[in-house]
C-alpha positions as protocol buffer text, in pm:
chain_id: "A"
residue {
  index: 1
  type: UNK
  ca { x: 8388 y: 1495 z: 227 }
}
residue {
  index: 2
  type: UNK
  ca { x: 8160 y: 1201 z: 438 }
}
residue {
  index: 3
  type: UNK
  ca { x: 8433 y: 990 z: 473 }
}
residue {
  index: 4
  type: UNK
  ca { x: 8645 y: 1242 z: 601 }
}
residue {
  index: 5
  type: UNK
  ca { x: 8421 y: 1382 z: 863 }
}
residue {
  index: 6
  type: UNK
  ca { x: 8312 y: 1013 z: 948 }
}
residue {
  index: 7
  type: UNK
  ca { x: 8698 y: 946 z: 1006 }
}
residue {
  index: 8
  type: UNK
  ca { x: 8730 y: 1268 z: 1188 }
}
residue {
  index: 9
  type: UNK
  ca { x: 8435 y: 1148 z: 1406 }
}
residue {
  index: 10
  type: UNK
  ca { x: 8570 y: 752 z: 1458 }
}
residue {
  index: 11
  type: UNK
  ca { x: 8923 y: 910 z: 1570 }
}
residue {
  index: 12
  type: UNK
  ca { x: 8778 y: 1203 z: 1789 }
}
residue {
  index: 13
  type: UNK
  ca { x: 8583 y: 875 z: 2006 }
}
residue {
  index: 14
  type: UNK
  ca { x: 8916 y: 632 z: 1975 }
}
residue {
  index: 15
  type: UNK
  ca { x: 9074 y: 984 z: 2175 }
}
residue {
  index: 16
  type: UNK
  ca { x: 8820 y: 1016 z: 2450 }
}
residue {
  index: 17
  type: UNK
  ca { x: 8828 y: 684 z: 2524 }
}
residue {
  index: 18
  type: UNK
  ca { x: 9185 y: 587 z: 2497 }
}
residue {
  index: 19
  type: UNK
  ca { x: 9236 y: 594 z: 2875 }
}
residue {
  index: 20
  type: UNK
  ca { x: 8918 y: 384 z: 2969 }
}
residue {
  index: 21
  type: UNK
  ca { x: 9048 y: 171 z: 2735 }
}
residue {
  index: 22
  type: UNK
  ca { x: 9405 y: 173 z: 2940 }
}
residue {
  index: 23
  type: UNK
  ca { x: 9175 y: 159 z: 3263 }
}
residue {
  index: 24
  type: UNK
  ca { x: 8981 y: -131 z: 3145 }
}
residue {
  index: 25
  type: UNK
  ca { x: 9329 y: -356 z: 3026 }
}
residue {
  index: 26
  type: UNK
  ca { x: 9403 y: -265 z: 3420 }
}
residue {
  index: 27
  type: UNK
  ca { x: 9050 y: -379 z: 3507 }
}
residue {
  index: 28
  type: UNK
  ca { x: 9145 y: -712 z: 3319 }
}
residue {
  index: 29
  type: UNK
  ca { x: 9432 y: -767 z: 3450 }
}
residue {
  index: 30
  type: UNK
  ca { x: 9297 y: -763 z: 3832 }
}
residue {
  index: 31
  type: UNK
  ca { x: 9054 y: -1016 z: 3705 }
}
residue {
  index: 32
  type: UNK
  ca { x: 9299 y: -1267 z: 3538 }
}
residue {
  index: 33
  type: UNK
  ca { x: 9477 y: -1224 z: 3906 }
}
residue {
  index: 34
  type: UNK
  ca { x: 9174 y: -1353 z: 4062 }
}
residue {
  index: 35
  type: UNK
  ca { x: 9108 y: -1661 z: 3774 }
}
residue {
  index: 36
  type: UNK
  ca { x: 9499 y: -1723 z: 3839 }
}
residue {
  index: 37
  type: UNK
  ca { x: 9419 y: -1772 z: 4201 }
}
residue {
  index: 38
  type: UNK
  ca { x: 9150 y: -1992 z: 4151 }
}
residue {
  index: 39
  type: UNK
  ca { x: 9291 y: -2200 z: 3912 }
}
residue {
  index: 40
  type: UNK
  ca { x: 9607 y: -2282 z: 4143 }
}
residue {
  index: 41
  type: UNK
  ca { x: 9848 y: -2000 z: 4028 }
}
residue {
  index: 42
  type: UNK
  ca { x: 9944 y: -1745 z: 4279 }
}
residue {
  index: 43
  type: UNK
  ca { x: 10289 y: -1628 z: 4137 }
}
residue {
  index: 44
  type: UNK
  ca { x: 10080 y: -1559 z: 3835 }
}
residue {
  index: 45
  type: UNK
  ca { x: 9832 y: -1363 z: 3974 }
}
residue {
  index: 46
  type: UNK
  ca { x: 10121 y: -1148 z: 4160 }
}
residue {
  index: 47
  type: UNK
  ca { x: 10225 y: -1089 z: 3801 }
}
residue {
  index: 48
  type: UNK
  ca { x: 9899 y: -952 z: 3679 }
}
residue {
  index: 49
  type: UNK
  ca { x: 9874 y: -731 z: 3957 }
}
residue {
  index: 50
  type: UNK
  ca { x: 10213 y: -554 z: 3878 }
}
residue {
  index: 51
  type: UNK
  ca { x: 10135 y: -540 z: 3558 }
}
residue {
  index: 52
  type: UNK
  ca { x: 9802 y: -374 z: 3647 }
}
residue {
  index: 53
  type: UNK
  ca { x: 9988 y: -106 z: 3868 }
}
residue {
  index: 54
  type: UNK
  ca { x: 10212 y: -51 z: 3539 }
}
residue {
  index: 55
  type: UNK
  ca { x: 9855 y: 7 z: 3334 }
}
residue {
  index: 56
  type: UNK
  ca { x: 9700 y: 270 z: 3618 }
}
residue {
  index: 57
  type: UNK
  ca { x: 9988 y: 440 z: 3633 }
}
residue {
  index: 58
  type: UNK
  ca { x: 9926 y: 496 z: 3244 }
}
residue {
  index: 59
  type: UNK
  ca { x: 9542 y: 553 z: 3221 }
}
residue {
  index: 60
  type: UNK
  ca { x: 9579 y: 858 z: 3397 }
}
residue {
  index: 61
  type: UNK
  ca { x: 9875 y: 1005 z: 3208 }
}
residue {
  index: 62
  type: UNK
  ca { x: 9707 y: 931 z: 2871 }
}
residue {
  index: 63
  type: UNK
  ca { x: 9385 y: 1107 z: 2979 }
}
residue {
  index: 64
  type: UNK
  ca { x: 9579 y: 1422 z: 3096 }
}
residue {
  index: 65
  type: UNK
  ca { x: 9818 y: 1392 z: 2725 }
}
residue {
  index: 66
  type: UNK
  ca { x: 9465 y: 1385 z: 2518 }
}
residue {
  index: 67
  type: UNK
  ca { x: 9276 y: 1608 z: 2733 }
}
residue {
  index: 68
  type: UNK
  ca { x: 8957 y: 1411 z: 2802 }
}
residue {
  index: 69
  type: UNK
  ca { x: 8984 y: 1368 z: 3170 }
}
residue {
  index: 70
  type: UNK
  ca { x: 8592 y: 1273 z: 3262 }
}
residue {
  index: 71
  type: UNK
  ca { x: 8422 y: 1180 z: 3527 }
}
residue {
  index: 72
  type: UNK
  ca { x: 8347 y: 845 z: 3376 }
}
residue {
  index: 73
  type: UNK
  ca { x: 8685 y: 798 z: 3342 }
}
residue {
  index: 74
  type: UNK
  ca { x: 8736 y: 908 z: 3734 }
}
residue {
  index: 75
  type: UNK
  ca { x: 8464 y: 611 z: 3825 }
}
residue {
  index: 76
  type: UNK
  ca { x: 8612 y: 348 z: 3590 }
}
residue {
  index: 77
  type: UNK
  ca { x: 8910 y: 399 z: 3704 }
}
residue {
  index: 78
  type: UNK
  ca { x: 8797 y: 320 z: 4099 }
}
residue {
  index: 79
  type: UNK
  ca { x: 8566 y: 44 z: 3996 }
}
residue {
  index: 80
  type: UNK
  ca { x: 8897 y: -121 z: 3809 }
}
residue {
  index: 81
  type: UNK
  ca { x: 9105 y: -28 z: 4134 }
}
residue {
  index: 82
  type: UNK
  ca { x: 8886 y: -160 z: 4351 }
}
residue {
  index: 83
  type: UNK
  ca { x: 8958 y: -506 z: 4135 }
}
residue {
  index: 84
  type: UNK
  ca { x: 9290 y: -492 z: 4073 }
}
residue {
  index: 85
  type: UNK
  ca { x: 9423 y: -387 z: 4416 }
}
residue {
  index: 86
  type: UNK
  ca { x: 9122 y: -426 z: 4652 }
}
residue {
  index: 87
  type: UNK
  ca { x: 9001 y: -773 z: 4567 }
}
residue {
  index: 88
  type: UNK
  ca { x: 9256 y: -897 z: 4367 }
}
residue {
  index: 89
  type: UNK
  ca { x: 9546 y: -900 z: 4632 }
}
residue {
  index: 90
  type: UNK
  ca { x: 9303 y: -962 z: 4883 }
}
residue {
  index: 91
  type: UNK
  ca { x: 9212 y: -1330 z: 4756 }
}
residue {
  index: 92
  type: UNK
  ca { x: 9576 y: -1394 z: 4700 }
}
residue {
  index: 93
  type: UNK
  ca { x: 9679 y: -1336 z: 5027 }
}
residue {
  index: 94
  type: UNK
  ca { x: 9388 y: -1547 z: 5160 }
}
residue {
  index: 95
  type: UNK
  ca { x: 9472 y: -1836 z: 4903 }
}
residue {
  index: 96
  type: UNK
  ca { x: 9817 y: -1818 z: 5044 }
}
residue {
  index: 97
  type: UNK
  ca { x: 9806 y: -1732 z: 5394 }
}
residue {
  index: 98
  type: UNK
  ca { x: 9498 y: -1645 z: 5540 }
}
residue {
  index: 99
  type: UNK
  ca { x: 9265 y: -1932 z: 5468 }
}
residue {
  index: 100
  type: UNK
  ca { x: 9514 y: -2121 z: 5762 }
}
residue {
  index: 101
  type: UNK
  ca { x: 9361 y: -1900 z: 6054 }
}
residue {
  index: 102
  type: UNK
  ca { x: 8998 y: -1986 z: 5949 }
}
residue {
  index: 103
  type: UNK
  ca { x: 8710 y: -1711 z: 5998 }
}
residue {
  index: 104
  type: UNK
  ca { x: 8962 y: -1430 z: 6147 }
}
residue {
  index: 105
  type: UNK
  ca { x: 9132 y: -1508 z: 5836 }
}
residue {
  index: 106
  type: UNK
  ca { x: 8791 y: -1434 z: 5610 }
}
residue {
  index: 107
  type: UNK
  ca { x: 8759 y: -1122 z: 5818 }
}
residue {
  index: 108
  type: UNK
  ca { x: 9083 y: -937 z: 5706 }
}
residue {
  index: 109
  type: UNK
  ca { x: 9056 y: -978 z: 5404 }
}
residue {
  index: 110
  type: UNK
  ca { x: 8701 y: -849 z: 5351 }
}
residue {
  index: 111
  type: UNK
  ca { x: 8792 y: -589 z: 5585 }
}
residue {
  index: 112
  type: UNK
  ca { x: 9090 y: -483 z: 5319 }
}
residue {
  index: 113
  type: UNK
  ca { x: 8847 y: -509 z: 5058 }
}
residue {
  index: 114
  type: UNK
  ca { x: 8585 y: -269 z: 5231 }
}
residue {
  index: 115
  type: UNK
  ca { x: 8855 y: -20 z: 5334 }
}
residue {
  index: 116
  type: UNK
  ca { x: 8966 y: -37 z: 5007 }
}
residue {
  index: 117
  type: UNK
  ca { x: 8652 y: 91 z: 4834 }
}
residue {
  index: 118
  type: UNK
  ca { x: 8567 y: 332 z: 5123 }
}
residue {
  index: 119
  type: UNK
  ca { x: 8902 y: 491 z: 4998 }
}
residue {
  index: 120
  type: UNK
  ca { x: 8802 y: 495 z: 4665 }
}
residue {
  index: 121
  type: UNK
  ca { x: 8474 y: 623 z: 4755 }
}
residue {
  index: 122
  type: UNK
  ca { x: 8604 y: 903 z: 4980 }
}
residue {
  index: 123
  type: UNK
  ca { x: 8858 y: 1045 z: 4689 }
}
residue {
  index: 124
  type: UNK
  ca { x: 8594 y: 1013 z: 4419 }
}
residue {
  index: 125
  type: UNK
  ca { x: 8342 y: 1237 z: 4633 }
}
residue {
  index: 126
  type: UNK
  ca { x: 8629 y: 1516 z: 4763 }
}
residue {
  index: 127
  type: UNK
  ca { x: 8823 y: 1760 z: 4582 }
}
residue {
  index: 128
  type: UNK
  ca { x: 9191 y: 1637 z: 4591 }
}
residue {
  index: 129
  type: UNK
  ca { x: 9405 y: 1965 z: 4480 }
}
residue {
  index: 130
  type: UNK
  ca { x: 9721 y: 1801 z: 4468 }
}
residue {
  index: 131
  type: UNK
  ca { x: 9731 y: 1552 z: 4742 }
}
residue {
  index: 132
  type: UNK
  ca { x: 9583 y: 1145 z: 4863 }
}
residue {
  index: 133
  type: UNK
  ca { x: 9419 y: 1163 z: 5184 }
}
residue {
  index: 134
  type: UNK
  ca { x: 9474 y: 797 z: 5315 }
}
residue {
  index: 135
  type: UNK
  ca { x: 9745 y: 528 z: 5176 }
}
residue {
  index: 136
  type: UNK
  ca { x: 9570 y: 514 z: 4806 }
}
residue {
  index: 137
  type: UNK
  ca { x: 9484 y: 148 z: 4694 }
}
residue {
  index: 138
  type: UNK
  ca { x: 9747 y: 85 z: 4433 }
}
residue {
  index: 139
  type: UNK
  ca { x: 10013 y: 125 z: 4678 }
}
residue {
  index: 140
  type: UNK
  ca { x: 9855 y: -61 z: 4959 }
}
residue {
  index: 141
  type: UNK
  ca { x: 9742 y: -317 z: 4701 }
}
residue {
  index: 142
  type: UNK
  ca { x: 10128 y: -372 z: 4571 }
}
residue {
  index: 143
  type: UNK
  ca { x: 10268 y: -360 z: 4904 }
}
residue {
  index: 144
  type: UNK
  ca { x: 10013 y: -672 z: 5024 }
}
residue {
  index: 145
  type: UNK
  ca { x: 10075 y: -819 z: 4702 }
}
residue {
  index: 146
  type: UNK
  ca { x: 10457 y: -801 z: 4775 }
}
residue {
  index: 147
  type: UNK
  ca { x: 10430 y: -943 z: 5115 }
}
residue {
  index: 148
  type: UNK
  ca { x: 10334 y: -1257 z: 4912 }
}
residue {
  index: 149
  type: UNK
  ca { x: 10721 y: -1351 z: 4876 }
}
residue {
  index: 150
  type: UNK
  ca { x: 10744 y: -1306 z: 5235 }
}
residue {
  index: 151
  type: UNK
  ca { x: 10466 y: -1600 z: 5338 }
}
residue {
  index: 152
  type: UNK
  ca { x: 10728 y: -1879 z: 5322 }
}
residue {
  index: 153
  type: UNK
  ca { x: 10942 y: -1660 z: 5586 }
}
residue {
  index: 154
  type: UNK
  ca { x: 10703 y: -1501 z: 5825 }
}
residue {
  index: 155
  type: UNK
  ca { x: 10421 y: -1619 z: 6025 }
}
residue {
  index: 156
  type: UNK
  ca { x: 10021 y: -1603 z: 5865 }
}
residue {
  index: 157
  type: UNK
  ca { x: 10011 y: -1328 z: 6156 }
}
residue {
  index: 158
  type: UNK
  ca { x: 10289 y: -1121 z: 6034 }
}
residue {
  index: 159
  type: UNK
  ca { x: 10065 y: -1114 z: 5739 }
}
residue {
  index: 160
  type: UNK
  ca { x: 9716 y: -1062 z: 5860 }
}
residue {
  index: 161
  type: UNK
  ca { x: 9914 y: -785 z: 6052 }
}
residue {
  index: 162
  type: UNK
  ca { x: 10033 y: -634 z: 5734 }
}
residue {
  index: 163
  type: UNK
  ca { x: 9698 y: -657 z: 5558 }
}
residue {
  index: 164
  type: UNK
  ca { x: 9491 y: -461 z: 5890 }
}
residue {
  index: 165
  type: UNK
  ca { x: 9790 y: -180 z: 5875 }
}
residue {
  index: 166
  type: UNK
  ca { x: 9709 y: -148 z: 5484 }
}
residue {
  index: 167
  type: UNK
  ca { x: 9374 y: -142 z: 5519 }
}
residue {
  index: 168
  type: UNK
  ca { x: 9393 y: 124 z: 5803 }
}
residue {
  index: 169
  type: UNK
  ca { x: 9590 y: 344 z: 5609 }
}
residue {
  index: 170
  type: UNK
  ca { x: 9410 y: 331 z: 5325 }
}
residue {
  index: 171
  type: UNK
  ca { x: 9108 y: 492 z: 5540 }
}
residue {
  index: 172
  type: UNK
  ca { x: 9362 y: 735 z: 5769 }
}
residue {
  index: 173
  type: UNK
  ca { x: 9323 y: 1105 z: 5704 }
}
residue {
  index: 174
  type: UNK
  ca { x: 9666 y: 1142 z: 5685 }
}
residue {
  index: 175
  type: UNK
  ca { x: 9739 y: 1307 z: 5343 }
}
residue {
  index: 176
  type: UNK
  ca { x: 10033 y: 1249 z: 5066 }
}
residue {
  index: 177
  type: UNK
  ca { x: 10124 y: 1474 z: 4836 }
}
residue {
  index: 178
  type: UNK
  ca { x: 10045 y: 1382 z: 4478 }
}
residue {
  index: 179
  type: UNK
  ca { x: 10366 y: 1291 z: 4207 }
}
């Protein structure tokens, strides 16, 4: 009888937290993109921030399947987006592009960054019955990170441009309907 309420207990918690745990691998990943940057890898960090999209995309989905959507879960999941396609893409595009045009450089990509978590900020304080108001951050974050491949191709102001239309999105009160 103890052991079976004591394993009824250890997989009711494994349940509600299955998704942070989903949220956190995402959370990871957006870090690893950063340590990849520092250490002299940027096609590796574009890889963990894909991947990371992949794992956002599932945190969500698993928290609606087990039916222990929280509000803890809502803020973990911002504070790992804010990572994973705030910062993250932000210091790869400055590693590989920016940095050339100095302080202006510096600039955008703190100014993605704040946008970034304003958005996150915004959506986590509103009621959002079925729609994004403003570009969210994963897509903004995998569209900067995509405009990577582009850098050998395009002028560092083709990208700073890309980066200040992302970031202005992001904060637009346009809205998208959610999928």
């Amino acid at each position: 009888m103890f052991l079976s309420e004591a394993l009824d207990q250890t997989v009711k918690k494994l349940k509600a937290h299955a998704a942070n745990f989903v949220t956190l691998l995402n959370l990871s990943l957006g870090g690893f993109a950063i340590v990849s940057v520092l250490h002299n890898q940027p096609h590796q960090a574009l890889l963990f921030i894909f991947i990371a999209a992949l794992t956002d995309r599932f945190d969500g989905m698993v928290a609606r399947r087990l039916n222990v959507e929280s509000d803890l879960g809502k803020q973990l999941d911002s504070m790992s987006d804010i990572v994973s396609f705030g910062v993250a893409p932000a210091v790869l595009m400055y590693y590989a592009a920016l940095q050339s045009l100095g302080v202006v450089g510096a600039f955008f990509m703190i100014f993605y960054i704040g946008c970034g978590a304003y958005r996150l900020a915004r959506f986590n304080i509103t009621e959002n019955a079925g729609y994004f108001t403003g570009l969210p951050i994963t897509a903004a974050g995998c569209l900067v990170t995509l405009s990577y491949l582009a850098i050998p191709h395009v002028p560092a102001g083709i990208i700073l441009t890309t980066m200040t239309l992302m970031s202005l999105l992001m904060v637009s009160p346009f809205t998208i309907k959610k999928v």
